[in-house]
N, CA, C and O atoms as a Tinker XYZ file with bonds, in Angstrom:
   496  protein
     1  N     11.626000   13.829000   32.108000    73     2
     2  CA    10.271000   14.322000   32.081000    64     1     3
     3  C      9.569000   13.762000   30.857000    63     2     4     5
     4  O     10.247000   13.537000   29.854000    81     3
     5  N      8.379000   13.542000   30.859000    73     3     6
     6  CA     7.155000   12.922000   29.665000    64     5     7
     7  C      6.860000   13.972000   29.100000    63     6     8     9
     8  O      6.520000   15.021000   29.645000    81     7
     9  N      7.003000   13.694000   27.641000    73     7    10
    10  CA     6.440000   14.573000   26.769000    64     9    11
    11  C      5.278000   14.344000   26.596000    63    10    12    13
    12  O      4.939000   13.183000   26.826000    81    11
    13  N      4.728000   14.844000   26.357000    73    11    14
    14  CA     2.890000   14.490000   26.388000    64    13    15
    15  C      2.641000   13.650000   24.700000    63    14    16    17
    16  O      3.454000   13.818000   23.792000    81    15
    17  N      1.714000   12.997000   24.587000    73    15    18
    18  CA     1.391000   12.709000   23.250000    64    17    19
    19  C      1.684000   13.631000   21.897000    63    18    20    21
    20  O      0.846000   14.466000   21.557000    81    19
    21  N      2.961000   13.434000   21.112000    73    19    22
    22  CA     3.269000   13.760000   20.254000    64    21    23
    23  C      2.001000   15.164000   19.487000    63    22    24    25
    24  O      0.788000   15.017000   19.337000    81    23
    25  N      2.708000   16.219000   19.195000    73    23    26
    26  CA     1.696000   17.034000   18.995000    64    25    27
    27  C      1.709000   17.676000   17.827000    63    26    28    29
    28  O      1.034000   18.641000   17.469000    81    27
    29  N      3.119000   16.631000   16.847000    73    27    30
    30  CA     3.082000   16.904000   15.444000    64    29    31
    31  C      2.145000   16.243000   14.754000    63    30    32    33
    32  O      2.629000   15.880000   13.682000    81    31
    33  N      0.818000   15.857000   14.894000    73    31    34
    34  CA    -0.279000   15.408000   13.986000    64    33    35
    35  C     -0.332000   15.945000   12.883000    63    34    36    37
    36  O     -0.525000   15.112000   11.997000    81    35
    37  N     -0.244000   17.026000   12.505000    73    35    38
    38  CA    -0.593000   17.421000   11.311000    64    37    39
    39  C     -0.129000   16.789000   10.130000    63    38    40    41
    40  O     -0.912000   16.676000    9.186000    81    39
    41  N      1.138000   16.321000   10.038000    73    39    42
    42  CA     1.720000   15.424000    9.430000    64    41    43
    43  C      0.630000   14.472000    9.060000    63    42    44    45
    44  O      0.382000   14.245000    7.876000    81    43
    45  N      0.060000   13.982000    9.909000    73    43    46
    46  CA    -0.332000   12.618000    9.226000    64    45    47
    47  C     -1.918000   12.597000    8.549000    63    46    48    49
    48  O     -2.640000   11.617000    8.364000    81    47
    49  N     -2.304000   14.692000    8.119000    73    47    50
    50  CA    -3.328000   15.200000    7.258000    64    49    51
    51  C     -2.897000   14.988000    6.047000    63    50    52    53
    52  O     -3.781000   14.436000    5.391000    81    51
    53  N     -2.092000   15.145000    5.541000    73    51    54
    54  CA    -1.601000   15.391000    4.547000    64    53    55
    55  C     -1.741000   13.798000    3.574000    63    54    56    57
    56  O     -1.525000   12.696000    4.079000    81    55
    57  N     -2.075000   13.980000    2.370000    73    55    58
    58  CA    -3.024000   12.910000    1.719000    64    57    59
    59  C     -1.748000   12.062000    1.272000    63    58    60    61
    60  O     -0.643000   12.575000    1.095000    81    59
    61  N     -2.049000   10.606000    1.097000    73    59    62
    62  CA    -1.549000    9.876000    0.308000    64    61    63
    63  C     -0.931000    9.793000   -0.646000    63    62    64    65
    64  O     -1.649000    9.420000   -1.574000    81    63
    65  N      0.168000    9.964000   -0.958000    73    63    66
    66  CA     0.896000    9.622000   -2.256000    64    65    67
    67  C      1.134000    8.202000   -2.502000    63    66    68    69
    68  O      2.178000    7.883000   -1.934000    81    67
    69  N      0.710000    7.425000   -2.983000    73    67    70
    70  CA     0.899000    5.823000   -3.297000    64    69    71
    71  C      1.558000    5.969000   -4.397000    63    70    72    73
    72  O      1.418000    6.912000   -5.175000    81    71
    73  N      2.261000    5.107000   -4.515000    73    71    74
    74  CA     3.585000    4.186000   -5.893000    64    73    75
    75  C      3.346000    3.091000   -5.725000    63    74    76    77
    76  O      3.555000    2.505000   -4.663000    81    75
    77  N      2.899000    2.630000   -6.651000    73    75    78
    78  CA     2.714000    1.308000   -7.337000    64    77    79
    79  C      4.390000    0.543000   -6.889000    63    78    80    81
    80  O      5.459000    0.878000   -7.399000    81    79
    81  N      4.236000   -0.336000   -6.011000    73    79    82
    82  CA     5.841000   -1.045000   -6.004000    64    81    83
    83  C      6.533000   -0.997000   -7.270000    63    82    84    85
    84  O      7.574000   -0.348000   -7.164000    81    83
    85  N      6.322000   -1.466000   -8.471000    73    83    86
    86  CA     6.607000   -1.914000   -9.555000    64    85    87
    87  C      6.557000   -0.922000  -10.750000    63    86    88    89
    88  O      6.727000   -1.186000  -11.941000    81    87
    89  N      6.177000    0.759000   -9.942000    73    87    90
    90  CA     6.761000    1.575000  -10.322000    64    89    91
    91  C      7.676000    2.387000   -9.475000    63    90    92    93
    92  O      8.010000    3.555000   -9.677000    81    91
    93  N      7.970000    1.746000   -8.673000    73    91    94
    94  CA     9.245000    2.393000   -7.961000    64    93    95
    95  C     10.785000    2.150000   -8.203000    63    94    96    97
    96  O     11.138000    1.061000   -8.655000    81    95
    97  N     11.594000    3.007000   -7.954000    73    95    98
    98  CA    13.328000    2.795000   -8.749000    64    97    99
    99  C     13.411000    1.683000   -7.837000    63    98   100   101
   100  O     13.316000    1.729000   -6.611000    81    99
   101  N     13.590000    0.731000   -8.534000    73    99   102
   102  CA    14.137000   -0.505000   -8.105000    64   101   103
   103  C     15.265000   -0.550000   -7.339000    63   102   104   105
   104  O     15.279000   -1.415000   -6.464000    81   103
   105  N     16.651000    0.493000   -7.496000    73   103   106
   106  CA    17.457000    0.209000   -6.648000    64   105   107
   107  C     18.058000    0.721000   -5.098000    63   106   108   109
   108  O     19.077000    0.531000   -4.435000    81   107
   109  N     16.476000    1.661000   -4.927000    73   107   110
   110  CA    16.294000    2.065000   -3.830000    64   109   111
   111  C     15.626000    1.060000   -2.679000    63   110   112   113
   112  O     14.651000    0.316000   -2.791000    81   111
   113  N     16.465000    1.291000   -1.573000    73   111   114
   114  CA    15.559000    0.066000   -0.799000    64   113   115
   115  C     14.371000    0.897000   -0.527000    63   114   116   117
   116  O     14.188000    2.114000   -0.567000    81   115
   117  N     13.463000   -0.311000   -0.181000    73   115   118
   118  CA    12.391000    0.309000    0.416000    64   117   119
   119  C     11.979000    1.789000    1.167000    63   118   120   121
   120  O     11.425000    2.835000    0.826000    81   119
   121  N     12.562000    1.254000    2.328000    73   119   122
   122  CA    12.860000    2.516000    3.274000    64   121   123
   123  C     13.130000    3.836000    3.304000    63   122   124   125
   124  O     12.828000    4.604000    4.217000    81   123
   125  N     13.868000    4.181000    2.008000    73   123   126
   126  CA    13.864000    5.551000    1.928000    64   125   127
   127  C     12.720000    5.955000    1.257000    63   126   128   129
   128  O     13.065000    7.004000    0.713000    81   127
   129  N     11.751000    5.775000    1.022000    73   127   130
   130  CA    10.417000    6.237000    0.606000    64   129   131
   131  C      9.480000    6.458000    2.116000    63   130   132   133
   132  O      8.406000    7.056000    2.187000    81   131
   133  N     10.078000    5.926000    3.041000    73   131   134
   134  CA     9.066000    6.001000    4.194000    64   133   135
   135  C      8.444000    6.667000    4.382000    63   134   136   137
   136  O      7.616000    6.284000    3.554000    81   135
   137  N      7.799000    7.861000    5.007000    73   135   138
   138  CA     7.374000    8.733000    5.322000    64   137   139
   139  C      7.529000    9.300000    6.915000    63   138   140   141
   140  O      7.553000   10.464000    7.314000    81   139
   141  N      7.629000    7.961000    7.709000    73   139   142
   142  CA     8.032000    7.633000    8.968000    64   141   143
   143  C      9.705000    8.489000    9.346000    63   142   144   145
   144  O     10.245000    8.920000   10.365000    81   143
   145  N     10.113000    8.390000    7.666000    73   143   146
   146  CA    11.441000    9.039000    8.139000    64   145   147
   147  C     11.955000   10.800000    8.031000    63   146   148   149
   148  O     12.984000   11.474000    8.085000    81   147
   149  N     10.583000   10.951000    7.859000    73   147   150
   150  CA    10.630000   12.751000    8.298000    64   149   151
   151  C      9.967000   13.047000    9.263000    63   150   152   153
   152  O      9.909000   14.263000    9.441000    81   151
   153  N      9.060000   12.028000   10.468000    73   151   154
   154  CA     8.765000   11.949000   11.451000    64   153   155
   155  C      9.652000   11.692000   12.588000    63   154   156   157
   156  O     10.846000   11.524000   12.340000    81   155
   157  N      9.254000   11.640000   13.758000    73   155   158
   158  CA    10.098000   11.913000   15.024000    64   157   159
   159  C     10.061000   10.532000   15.393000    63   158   160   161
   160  O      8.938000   10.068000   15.594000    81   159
   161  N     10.785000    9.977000   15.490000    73   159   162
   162  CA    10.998000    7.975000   15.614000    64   161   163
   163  C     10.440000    7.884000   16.544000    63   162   164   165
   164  O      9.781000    6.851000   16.416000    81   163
   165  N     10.056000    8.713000   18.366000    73   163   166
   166  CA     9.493000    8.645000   19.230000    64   165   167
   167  C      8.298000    8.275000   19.126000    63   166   168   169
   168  O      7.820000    7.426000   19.879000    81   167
   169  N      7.391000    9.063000   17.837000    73   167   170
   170  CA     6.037000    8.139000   17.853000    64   169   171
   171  C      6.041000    6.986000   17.639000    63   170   172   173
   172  O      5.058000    6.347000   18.014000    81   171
   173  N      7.433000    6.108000   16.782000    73   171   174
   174  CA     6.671000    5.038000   16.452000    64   173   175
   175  C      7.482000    3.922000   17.609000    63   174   176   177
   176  O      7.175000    2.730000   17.578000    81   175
   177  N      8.204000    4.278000   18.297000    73   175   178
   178  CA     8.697000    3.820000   19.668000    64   177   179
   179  C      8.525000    4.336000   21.047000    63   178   180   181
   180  O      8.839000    5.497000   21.308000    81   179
   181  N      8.053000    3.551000   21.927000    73   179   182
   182  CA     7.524000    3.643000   23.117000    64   181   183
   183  C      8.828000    4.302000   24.093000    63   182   184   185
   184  O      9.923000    3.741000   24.123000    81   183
   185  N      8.570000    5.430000   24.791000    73   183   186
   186  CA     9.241000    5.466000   25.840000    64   185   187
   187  C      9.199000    4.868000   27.237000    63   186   188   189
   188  O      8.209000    4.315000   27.714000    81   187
   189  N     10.649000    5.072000   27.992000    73   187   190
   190  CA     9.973000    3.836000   28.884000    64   189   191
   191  C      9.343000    4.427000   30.052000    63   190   192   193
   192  O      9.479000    5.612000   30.357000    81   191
   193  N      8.388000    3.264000   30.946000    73   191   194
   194  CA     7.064000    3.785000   31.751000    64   193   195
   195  C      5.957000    4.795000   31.112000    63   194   196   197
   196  O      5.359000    5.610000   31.815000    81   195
   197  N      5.706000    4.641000   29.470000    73   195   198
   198  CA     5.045000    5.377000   28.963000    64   197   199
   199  C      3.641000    5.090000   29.668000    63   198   200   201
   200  O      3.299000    3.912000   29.758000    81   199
   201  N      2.791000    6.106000   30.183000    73   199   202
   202  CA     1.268000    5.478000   30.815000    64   201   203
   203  C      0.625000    4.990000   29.646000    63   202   204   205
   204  O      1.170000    5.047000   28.544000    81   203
   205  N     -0.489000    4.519000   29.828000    73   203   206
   206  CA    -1.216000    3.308000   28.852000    64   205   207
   207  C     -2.022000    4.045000   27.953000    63   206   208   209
   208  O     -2.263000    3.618000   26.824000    81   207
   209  N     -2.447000    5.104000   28.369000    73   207   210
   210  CA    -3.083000    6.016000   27.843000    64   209   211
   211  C     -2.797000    6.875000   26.420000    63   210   212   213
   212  O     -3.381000    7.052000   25.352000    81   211
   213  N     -1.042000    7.466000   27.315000    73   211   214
   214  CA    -0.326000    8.159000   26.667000    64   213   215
   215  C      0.420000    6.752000   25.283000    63   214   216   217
   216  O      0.822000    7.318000   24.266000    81   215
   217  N      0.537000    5.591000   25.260000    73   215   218
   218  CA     0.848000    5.179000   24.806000    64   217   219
   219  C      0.298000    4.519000   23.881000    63   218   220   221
   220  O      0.980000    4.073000   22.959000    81   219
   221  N     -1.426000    4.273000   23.966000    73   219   222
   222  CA    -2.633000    3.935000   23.058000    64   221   223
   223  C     -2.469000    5.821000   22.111000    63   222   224   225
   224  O     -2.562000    5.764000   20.885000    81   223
   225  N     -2.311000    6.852000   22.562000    73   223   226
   226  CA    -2.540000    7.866000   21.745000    64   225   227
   227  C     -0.964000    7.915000   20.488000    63   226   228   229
   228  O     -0.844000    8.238000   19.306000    81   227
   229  N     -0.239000    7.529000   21.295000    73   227   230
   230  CA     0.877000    7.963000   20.564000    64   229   231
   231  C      1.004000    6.570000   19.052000    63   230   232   233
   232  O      1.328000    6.806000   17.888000    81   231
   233  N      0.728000    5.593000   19.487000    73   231   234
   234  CA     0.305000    4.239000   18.500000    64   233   235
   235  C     -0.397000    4.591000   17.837000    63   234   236   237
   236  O      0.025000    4.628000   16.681000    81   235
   237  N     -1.947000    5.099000   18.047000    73   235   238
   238  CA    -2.542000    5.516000   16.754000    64   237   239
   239  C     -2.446000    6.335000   16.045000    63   238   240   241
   240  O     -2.846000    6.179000   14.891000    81   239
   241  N     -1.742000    7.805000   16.560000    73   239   242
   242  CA    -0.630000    8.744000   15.794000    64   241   243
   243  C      0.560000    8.262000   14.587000    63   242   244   245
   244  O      0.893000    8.824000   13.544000    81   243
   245  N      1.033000    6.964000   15.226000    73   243   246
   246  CA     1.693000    6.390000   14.307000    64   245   247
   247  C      1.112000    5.731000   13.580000    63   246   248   249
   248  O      1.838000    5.153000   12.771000    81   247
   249  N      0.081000    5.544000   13.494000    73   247   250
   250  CA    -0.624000    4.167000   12.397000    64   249   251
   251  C     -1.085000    4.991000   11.852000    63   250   252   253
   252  O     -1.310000    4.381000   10.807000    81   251
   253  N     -1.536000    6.209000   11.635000    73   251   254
   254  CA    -2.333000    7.456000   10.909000    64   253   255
   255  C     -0.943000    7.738000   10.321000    63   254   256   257
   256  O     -1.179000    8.172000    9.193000    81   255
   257  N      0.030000    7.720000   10.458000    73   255   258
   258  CA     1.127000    8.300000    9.369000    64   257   259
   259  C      1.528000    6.787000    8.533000    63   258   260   261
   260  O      1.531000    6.704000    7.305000    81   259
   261  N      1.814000    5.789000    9.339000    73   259   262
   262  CA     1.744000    4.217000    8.381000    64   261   263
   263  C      0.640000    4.006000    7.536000    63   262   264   265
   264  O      0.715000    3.156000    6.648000    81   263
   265  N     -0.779000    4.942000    7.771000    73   263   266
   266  CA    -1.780000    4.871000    6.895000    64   265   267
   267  C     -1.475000    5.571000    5.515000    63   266   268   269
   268  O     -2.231000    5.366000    4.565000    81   267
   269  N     -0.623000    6.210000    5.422000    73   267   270
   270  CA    -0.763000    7.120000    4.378000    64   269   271
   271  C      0.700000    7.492000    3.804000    63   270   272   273
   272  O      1.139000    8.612000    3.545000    81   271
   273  N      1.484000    5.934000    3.651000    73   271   274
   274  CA     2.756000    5.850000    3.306000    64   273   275
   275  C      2.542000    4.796000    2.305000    63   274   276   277
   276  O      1.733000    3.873000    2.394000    81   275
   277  N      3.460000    5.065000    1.223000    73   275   278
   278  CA     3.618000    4.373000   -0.099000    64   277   279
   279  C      4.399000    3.164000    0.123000    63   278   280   281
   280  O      4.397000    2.209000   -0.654000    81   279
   281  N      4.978000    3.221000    1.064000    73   279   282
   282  CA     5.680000    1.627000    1.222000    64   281   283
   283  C      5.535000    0.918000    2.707000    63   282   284   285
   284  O      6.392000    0.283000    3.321000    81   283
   285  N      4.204000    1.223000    3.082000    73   283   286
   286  CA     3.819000    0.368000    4.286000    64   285   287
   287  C      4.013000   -1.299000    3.945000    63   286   288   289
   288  O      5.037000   -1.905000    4.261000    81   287
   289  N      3.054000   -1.825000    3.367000    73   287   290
   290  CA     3.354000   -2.788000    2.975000    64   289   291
   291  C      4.250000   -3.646000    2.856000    63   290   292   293
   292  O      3.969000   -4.819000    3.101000    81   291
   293  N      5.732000   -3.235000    2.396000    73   291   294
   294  CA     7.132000   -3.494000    2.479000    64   293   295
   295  C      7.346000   -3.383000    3.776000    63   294   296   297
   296  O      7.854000   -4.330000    4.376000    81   295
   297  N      6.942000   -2.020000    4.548000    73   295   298
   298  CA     7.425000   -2.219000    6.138000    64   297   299
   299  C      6.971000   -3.269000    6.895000    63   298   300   301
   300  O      7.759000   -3.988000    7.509000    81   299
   301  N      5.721000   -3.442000    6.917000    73   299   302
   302  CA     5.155000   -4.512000    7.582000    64   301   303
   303  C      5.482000   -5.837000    7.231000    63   302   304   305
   304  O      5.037000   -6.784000    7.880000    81   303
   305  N      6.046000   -5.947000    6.489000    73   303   306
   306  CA     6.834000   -7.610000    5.645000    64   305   307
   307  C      7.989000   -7.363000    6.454000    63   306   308   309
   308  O      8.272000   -8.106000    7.394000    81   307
   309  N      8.732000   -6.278000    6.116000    73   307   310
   310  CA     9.918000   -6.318000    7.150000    64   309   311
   311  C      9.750000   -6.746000    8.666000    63   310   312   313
   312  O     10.146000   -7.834000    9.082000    81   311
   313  N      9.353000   -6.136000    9.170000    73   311   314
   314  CA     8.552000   -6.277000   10.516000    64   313   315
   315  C      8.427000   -7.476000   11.036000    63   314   316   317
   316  O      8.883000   -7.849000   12.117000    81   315
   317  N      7.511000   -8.383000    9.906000    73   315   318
   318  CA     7.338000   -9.845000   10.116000    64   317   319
   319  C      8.121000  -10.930000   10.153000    63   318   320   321
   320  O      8.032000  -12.071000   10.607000    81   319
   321  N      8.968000  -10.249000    9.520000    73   319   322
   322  CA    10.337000  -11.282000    8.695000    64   321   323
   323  C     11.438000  -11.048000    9.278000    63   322   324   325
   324  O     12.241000  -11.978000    9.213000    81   323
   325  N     11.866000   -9.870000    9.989000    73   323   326
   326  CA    12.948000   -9.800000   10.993000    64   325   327
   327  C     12.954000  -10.796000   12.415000    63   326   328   329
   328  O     13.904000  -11.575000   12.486000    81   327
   329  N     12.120000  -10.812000   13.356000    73   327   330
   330  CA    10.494000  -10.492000   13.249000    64   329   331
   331  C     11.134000   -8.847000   14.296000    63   330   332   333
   332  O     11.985000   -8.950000   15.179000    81   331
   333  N     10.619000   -7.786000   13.984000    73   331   334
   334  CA    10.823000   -6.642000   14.950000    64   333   335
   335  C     10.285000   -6.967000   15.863000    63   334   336   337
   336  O      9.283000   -7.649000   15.650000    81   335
   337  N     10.692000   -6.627000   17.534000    73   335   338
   338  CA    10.140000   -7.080000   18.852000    64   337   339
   339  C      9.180000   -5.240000   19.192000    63   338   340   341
   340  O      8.095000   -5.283000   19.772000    81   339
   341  N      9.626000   -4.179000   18.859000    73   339   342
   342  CA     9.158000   -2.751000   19.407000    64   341   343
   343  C      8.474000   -2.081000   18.624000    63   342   344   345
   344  O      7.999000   -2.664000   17.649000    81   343
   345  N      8.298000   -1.094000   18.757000    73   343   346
   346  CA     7.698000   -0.035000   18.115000    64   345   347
   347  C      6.294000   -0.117000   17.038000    63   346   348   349
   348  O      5.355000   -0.834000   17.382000    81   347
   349  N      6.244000    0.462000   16.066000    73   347   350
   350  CA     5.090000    0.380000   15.279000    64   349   351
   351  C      5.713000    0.000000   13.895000    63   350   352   353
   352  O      6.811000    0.554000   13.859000    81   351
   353  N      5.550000   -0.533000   13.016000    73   351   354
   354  CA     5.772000   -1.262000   11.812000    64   353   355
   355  C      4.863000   -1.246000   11.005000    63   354   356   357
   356  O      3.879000   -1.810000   11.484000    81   355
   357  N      4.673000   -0.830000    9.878000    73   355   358
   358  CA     3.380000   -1.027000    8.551000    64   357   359
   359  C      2.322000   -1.177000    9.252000    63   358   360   361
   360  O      1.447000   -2.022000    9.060000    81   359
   361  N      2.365000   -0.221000   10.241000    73   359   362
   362  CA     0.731000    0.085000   10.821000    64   361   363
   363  C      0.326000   -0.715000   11.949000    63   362   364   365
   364  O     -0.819000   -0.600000   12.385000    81   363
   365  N      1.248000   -1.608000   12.525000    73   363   366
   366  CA     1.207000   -2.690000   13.706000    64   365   367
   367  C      1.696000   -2.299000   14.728000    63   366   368   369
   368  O      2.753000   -1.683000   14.589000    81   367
   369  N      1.382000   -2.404000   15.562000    73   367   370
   370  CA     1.977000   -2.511000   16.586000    64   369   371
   371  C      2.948000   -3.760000   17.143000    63   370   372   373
   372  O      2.610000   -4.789000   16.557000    81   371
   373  N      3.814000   -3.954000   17.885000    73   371   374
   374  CA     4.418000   -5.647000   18.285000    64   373   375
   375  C      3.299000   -5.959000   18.530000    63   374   376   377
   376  O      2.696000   -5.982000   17.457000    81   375
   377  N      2.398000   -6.320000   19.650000    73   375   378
   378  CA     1.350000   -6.816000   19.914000    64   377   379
   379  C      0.357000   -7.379000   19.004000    63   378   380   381
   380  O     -0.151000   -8.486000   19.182000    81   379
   381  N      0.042000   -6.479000   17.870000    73   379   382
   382  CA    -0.727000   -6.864000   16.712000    64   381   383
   383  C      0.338000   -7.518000   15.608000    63   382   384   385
   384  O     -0.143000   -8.193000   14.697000    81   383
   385  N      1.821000   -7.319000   15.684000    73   383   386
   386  CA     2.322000   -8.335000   14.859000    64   385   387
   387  C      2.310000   -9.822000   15.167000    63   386   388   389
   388  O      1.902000  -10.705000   14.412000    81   387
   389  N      2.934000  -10.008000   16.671000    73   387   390
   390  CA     2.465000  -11.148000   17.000000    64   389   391
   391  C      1.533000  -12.202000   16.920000    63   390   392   393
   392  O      1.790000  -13.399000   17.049000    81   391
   393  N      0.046000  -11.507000   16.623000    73   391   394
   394  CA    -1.107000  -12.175000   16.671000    64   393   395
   395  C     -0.740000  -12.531000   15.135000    63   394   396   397
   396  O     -0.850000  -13.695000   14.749000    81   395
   397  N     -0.287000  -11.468000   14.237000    73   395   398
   398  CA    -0.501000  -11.545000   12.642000    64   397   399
   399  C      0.861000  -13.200000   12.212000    63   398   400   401
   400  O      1.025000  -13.961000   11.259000    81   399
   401  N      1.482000  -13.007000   13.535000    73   399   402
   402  CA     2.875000  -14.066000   12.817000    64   401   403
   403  C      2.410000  -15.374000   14.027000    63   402   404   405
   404  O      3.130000  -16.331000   14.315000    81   403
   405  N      1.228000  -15.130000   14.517000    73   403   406
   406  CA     0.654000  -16.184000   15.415000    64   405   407
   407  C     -0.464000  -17.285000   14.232000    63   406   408   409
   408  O     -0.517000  -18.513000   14.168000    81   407
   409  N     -1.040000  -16.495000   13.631000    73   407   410
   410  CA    -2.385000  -16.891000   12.967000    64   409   411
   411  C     -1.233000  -17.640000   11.344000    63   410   412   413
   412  O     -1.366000  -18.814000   10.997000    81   411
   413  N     -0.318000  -16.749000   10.684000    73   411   414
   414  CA     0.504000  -17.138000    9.734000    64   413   415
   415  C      0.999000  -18.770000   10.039000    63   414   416   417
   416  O      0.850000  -19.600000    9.144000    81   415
   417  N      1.435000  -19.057000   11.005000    73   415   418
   418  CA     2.037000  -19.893000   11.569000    64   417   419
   419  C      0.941000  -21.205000   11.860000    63   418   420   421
   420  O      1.265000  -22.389000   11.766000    81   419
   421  N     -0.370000  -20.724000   12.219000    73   419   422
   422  CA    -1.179000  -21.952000   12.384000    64   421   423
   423  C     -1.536000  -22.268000   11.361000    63   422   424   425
   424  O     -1.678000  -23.448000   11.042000    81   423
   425  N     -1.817000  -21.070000   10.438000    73   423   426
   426  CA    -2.187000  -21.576000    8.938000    64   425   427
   427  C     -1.200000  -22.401000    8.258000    63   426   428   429
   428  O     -1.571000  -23.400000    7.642000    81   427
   429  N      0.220000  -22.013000    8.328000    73   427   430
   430  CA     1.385000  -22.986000    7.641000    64   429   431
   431  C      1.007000  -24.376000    8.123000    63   430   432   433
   432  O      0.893000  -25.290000    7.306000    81   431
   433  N      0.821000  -24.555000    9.342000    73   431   434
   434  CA     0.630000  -26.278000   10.294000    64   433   435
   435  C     -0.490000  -26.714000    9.732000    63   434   436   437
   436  O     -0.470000  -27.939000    9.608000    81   435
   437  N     -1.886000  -25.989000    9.168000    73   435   438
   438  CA    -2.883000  -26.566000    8.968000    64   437   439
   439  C     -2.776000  -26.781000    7.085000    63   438   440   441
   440  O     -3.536000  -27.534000    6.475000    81   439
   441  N     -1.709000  -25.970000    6.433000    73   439   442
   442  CA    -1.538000  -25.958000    5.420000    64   441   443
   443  C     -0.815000  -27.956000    4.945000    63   442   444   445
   444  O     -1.104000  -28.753000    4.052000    81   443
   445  N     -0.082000  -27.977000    5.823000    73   443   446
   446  CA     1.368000  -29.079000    5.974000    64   445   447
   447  C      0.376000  -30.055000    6.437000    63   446   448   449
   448  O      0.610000  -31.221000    6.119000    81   447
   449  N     -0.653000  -29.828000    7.104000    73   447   450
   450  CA    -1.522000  -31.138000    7.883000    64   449   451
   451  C     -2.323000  -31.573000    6.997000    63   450   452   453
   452  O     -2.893000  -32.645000    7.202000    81   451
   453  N     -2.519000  -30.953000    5.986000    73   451   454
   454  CA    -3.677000  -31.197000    4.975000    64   453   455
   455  C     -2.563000  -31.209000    3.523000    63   454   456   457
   456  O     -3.157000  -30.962000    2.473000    81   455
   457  N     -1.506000  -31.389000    3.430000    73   455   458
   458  CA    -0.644000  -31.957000    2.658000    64   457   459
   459  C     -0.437000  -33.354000    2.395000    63   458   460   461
   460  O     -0.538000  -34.077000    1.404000    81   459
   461  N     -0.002000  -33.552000    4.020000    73   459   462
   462  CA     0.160000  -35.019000    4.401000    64   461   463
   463  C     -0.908000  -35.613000    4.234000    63   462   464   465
   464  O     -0.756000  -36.742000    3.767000    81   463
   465  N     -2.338000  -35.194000    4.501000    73   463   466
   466  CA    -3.599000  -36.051000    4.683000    64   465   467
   467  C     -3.709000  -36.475000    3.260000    63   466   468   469
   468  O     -4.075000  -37.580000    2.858000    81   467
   469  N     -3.229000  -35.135000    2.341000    73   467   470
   470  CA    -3.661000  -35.718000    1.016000    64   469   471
   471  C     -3.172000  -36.444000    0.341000    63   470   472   473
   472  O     -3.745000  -36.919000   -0.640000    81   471
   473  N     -1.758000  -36.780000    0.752000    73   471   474
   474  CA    -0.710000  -37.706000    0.328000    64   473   475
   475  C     -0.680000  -39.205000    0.580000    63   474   476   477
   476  O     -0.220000  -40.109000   -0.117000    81   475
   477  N     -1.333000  -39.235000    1.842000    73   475   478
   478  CA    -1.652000  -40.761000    2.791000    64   477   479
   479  C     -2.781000  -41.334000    2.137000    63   478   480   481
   480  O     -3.939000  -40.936000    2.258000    81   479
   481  N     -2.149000  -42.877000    1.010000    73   479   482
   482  CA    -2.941000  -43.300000    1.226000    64   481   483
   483  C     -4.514000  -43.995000    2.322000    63   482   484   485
   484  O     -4.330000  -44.610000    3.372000    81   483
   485  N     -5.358000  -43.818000    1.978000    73   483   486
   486  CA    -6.338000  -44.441000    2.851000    64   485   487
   487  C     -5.915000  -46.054000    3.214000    63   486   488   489
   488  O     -5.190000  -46.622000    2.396000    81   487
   489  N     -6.304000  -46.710000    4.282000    73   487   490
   490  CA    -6.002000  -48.192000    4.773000    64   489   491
   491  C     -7.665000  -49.088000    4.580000    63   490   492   493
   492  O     -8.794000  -48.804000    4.981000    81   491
   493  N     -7.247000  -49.972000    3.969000    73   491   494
   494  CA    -8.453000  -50.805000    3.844000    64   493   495
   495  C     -8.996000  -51.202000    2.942000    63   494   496
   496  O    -10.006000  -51.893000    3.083000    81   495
């Protein structure tokens, strides 16, 4: 049976605590600062035949709690760099990571194309 759109919101009222990376204990990984991890993992992963509806509500439920986590940032690097194929990540969705490791990727080619151009001598 479908649970309806997650109906622990309240969670994701509750204001911002930000840490400066570079004031955080260094020998903690990232991750245990999440905030995601006193949440119900279901929001930030799709069940399956979720309707489209139910599944646009439950995504922005999760990006309202990735909004207001001290180590999003780190998640979403993770995300990119694994590359994660599911769920929600530093406020992304797969869908919106894709585009983000789509656009990264043309920029590297146009970065490397305009390397070479500058390296080649001119003829004539």
């Amino acid at each position: 049976m479908l649970q309806p759109p997650h109906s622990s919101l309240q969670v994701a009222a509750v204001p911002a605590q930000r840490v400066a990376a570079r004031d955080r204990d260094q020998d903690a990984p990232w991750h245990t600062e999440a905030v995601c991890r006193r949440d119900e993992a279901g929001l930030f992963f799709a069940p399956s035949k979720e309707p489209t509806a139910a599944r646009l509500s439950r995504e922005e439920a999760a990006k309202r709690v990735c909004a207001r986590c001290p180590v999003m940032v780190e998640c979403r690097e993770h995300a990119l760099l694994q590359p994660e194929p599911y769920g929600v990540w530093g406020g992304l969705t797969a869908a919106e990571r894709r585009v983000v490791l789509a656009r990264r990727r043309r920029r590297e080619m146009e970065r490397k194309k305009t390397a070479r151009q500058n390296r080649i001598p001119a003829a004539g």
